[in-house]
MIPA-629398 format. One record per residue: y, x, z of N, C-alpha, C in turn; residue in one letter. Coordinates in steps of 0.001 Angstrom, whole numbers, plus 524288, in hexadecimal, padded with zeros to 5 digits. Layout:
residues N
YXZYXZYXZA...
This chain:
residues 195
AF3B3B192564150AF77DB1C1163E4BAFAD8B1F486420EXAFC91B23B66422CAFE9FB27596451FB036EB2861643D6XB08C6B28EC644F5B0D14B27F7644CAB0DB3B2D0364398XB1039B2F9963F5BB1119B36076408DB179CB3534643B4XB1806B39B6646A5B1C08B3AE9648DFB21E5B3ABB64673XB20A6B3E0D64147B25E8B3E1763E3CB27A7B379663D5FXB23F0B33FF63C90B2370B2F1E63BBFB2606B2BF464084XB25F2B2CA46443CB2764B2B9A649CDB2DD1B2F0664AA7XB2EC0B31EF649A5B340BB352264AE2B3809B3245647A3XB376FB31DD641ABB3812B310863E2CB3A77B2A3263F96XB365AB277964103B39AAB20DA64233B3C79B22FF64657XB3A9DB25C164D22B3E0DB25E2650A8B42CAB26D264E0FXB4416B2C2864BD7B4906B2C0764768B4E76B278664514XB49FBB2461641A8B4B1BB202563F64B4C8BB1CAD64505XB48F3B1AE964799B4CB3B17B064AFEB5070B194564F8FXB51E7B1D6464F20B5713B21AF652E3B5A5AB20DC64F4BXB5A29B21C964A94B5D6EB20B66475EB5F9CB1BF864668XB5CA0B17FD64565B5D2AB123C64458B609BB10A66477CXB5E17B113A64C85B61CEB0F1565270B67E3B122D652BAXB67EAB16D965273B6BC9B1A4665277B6F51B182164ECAXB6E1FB166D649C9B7309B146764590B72DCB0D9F64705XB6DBFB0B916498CB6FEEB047F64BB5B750FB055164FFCXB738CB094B653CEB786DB091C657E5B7D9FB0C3065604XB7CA1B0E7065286B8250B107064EBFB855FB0D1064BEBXB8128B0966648B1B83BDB041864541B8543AFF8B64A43XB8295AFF3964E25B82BAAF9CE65155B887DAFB6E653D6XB8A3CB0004655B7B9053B0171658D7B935AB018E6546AXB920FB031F64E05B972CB035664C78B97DAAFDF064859XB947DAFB87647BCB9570AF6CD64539B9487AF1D56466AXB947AAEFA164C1FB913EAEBCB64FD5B9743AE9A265127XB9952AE5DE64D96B9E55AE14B64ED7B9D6DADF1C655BBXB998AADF0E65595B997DADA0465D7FB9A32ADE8166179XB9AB9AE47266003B9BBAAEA5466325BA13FAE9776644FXBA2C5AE7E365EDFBA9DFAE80865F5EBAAD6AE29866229XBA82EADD2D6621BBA9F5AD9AA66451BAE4FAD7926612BXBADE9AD87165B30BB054AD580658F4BAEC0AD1FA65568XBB137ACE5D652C8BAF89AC8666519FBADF8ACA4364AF2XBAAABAC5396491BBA971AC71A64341BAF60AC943640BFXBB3D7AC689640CBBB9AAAC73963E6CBBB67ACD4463E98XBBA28ACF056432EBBD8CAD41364267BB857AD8DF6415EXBBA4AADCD463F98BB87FAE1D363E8ABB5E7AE26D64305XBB168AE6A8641BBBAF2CAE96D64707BB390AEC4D645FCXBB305AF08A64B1BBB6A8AF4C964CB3BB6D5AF7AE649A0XBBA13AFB9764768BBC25AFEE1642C7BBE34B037C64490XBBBF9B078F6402FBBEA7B0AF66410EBC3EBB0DEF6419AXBC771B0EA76444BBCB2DB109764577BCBE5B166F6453AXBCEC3B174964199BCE9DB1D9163F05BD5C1B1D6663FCAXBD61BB2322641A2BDBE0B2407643D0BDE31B278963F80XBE0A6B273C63FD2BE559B29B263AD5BE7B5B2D1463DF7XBE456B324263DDEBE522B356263FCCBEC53B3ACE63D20XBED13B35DD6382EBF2A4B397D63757BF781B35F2639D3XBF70DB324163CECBFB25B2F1D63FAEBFE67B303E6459DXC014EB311A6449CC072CB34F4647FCC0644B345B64D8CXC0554B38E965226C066FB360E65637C0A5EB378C657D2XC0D3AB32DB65B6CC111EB339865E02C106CB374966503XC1788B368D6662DC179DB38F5669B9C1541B375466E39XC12DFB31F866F75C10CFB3102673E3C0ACCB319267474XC08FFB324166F05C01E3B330866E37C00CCB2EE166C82XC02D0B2E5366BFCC0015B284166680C0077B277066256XBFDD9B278F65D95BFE96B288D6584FC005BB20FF6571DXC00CBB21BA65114C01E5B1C8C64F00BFD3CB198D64E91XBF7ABB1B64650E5BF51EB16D764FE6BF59BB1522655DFXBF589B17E4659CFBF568B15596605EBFB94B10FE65F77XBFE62B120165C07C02BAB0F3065C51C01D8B08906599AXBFD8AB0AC365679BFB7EB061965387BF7C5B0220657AFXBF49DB04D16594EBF0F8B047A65E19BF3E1B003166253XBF7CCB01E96640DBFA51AFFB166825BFCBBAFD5766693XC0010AFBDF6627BC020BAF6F765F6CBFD8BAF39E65FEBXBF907AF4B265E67BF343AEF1765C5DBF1EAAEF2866261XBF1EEAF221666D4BF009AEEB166BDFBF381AEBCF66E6AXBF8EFAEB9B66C1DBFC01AE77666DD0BFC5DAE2AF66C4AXBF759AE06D667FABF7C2ADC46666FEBF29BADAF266585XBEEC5ADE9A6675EBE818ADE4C6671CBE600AE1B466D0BXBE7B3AE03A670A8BE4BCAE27367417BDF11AE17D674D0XBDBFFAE50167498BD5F7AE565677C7BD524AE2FB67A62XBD0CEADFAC67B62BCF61ADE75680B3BCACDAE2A968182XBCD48AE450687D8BC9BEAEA3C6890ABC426AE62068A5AXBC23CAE23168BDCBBE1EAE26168CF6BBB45ADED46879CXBBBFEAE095684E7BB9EDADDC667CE8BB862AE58367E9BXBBAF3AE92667DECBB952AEF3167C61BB534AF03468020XBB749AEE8268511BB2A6AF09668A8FBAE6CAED51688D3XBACFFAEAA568658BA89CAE6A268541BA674AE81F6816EXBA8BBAEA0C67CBFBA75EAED8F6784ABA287AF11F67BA7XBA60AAF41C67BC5BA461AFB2D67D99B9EDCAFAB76806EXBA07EAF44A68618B9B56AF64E68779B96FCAF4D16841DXB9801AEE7468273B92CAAEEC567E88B9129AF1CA67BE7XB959DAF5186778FB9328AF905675B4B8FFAAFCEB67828XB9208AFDDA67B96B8FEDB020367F4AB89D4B00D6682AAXB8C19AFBE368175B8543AF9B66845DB8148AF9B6680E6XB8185AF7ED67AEEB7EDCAF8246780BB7C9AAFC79673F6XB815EB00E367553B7F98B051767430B7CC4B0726676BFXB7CF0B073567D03B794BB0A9A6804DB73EEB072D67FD8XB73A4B021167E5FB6E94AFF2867D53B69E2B02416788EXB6F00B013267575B6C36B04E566F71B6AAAB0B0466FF6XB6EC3B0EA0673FDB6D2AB134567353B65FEB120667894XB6759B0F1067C39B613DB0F4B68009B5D9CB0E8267CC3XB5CA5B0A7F678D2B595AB094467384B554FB0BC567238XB5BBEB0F3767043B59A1B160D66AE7B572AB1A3566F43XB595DB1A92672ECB569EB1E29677C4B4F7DB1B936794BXB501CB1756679C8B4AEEB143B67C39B4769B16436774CXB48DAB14AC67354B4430B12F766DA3B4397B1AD166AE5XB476CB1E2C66CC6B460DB22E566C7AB429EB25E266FBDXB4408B243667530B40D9B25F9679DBB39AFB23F16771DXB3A50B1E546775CB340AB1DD9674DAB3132B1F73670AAXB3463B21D166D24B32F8B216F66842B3056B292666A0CXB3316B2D7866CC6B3354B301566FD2B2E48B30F567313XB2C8CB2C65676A7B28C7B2D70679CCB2495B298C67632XB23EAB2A0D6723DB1F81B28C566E40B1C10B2DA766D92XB1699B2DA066EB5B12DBB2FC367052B10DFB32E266BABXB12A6B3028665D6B1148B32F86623AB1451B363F65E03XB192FB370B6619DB1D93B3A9165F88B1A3FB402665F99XB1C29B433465D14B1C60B491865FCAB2055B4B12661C0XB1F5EB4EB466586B233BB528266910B28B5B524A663B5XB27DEB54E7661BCB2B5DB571C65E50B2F1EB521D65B3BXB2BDCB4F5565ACDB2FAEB47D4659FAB32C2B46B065DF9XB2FDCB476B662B8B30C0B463966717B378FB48476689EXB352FB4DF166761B3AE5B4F6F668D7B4043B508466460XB3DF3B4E0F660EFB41A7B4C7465C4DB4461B474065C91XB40FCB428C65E00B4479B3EB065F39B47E8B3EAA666FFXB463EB43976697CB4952B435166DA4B4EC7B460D66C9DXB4C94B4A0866962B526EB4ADA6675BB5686B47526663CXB5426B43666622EB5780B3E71660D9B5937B3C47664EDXB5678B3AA466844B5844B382A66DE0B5B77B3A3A6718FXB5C06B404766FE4B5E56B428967378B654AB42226722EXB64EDB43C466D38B6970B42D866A8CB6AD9B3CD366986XB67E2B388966939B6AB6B31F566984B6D30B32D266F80XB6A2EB360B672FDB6C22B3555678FDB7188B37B567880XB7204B3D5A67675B7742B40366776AB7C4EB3B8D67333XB7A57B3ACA6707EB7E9AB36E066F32B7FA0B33636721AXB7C4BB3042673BBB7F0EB2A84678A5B812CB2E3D67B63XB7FC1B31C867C97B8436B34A468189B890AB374C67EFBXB88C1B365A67AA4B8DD4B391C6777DB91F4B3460677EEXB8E96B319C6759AB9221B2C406764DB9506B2C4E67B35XB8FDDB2AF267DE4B93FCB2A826857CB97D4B2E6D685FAXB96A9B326E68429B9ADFB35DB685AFB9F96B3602684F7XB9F3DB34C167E5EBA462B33EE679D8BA6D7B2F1A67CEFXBA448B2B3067D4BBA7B4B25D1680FEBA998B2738681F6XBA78CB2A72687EFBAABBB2D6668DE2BB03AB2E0168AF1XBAE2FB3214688B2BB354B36596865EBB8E7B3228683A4XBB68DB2DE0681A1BB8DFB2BEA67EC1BBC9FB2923680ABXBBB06B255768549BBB59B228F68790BC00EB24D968CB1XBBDD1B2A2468E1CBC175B2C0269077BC703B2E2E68D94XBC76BB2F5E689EFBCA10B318168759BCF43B2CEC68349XBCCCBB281068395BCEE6B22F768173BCFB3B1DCA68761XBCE52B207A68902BCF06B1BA468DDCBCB45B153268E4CXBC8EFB16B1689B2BC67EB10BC68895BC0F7B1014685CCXBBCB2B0D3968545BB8A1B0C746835BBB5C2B0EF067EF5XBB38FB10AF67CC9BB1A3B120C677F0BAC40B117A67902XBA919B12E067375BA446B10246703DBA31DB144066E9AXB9E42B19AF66F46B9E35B1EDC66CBEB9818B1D1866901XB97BBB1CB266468B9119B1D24660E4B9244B22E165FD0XB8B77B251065E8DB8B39B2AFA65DDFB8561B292665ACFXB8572B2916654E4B825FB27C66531CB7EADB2D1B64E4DXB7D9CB2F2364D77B7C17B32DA648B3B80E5B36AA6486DXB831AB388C64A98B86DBB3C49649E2B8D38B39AE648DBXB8BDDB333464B01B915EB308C64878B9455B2E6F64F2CXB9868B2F5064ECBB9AC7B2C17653B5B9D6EB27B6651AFXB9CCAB207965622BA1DBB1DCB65489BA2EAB1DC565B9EXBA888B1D6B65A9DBACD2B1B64660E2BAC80B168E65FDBXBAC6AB11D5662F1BB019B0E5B661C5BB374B0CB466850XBB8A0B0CD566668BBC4DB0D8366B46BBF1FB06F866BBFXBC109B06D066FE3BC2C8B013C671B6BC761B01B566DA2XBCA83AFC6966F36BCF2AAFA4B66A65BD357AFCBE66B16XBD5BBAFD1966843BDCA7AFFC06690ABDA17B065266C68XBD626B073966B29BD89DB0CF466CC8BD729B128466968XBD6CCB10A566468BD5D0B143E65FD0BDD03B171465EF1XBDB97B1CF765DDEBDF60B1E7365C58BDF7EB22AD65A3EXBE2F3B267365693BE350B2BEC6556DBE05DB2F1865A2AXBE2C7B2E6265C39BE0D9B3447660D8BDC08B321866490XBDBC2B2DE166458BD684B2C7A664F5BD1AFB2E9866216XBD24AB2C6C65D22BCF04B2EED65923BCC32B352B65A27XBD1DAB38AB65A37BD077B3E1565A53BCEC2B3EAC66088XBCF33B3CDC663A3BCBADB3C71668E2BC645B3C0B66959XBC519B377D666D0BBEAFB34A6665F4BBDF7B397466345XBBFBEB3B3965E2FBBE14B3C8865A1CBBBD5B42DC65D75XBBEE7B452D66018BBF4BB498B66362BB987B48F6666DEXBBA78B44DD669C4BB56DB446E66C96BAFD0B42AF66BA6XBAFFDB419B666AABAA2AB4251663BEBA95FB46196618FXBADFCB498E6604DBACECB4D1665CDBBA961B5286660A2XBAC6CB51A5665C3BA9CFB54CB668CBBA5BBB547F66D75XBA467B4F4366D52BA115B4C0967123B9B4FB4B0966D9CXB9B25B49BE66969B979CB483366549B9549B4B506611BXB98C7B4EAB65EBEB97DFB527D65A82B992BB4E7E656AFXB9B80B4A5E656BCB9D2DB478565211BA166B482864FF0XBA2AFB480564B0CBA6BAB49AD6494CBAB50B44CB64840XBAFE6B468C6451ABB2A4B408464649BAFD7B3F2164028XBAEFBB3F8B63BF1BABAAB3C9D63885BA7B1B3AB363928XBA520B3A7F63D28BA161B34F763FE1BA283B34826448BXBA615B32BC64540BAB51B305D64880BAD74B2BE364624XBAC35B27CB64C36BAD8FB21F2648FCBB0A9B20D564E3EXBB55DB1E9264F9CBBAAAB1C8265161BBAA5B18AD651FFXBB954B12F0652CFBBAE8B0E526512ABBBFBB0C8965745XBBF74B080F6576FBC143B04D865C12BBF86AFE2165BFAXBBFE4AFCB16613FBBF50AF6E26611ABC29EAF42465DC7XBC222AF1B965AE6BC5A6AEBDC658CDBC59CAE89765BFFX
């Protein structure tokens, strides 16, 4: 029985896809990522109220809120540094995966040229995203002083940033630097912080 080609593109497809929404669902809904216990919430979204007053020193009323709750919930920085890297480890596991099982599917003998260079396209673009990601970190990371978590999934971004450091002008920062790092807009734009 002879495999037609369209038949072959068609699953490669299906499983770029499959994998692409497992490592999208596994970062944004995976409780043992956050390192928290069955009792509390995974991590949540944090949406800024962007009509709340700032004052004269640069800090609106939620950094005021912010710094009230780390005076009686401090972080432990190495619970976040332990986060990040696992995440970070297990993401770069999952993206080597989708690269390995594309590359083969790729140097399969009974593709045609023209498949061929239809699913490298795909590959080319899963690649420019992990590097979008890395980049957005950089940016992020430099720009906040502290850790972050970048997914770049189907046209959707999530952050997820260490504890106590979500804020108004944070928001429009991240929001700034995907908007022009990614082509994503802030309506698939996701914010959330450690619990």
């Amino acid at each position: 029985m002879v495999i037609k080609s369209k038949q072959i593109l068609t699953a490669t497809l299906v499983v770029a896809l499959a994998a692409a929404v497992a490592v999208n669902w596994y970062f944004t809904n995976n409780p043992d990522l956050a390192g928290e216990n069955e009792e509390t919430t995974q991590s949540e979204q944090v949406s800024g109220n962007l009509g709340d007053s700032l004052y004269v020193g640069g800090t609106t009323s939620a950094d005021e809120q912010t710094a009230a709750t780390e005076e009686t919930t401090a972080p432990t920085e190495t619970d976040s540094q332990e986060y990040f890297a696992q995440a970070k480890l297990k993401r770069q596991n999952s993206h080597d995966s989708i690269i390995d099982n594309i590359e083969d599917i790729i140097e399969n003998e009974e593709l045609s040229e023209a498949d061929k260079s239809k699913i490298t396209v795909i590959l080319s673009d899963f690649k420019s995203d992990i590097k979008c990601e890395t980049d957005t970190e950089n940016l992020i990371k430099a720009k906040t002083g502290s850790d972050c978590l970048v997914t770049i999934n189907d046209g959707a971004c999530s952050v997820i940033l260490e504890k106590n450091t979500l804020n108004d002008r944070l928001i429009l920062q991240i929001t700034e630097i995907i908007e022009k790092n990614t082509n994503i807009f802030a309506e698939n734009l996701t914010i959330i912080e450690l619990k």
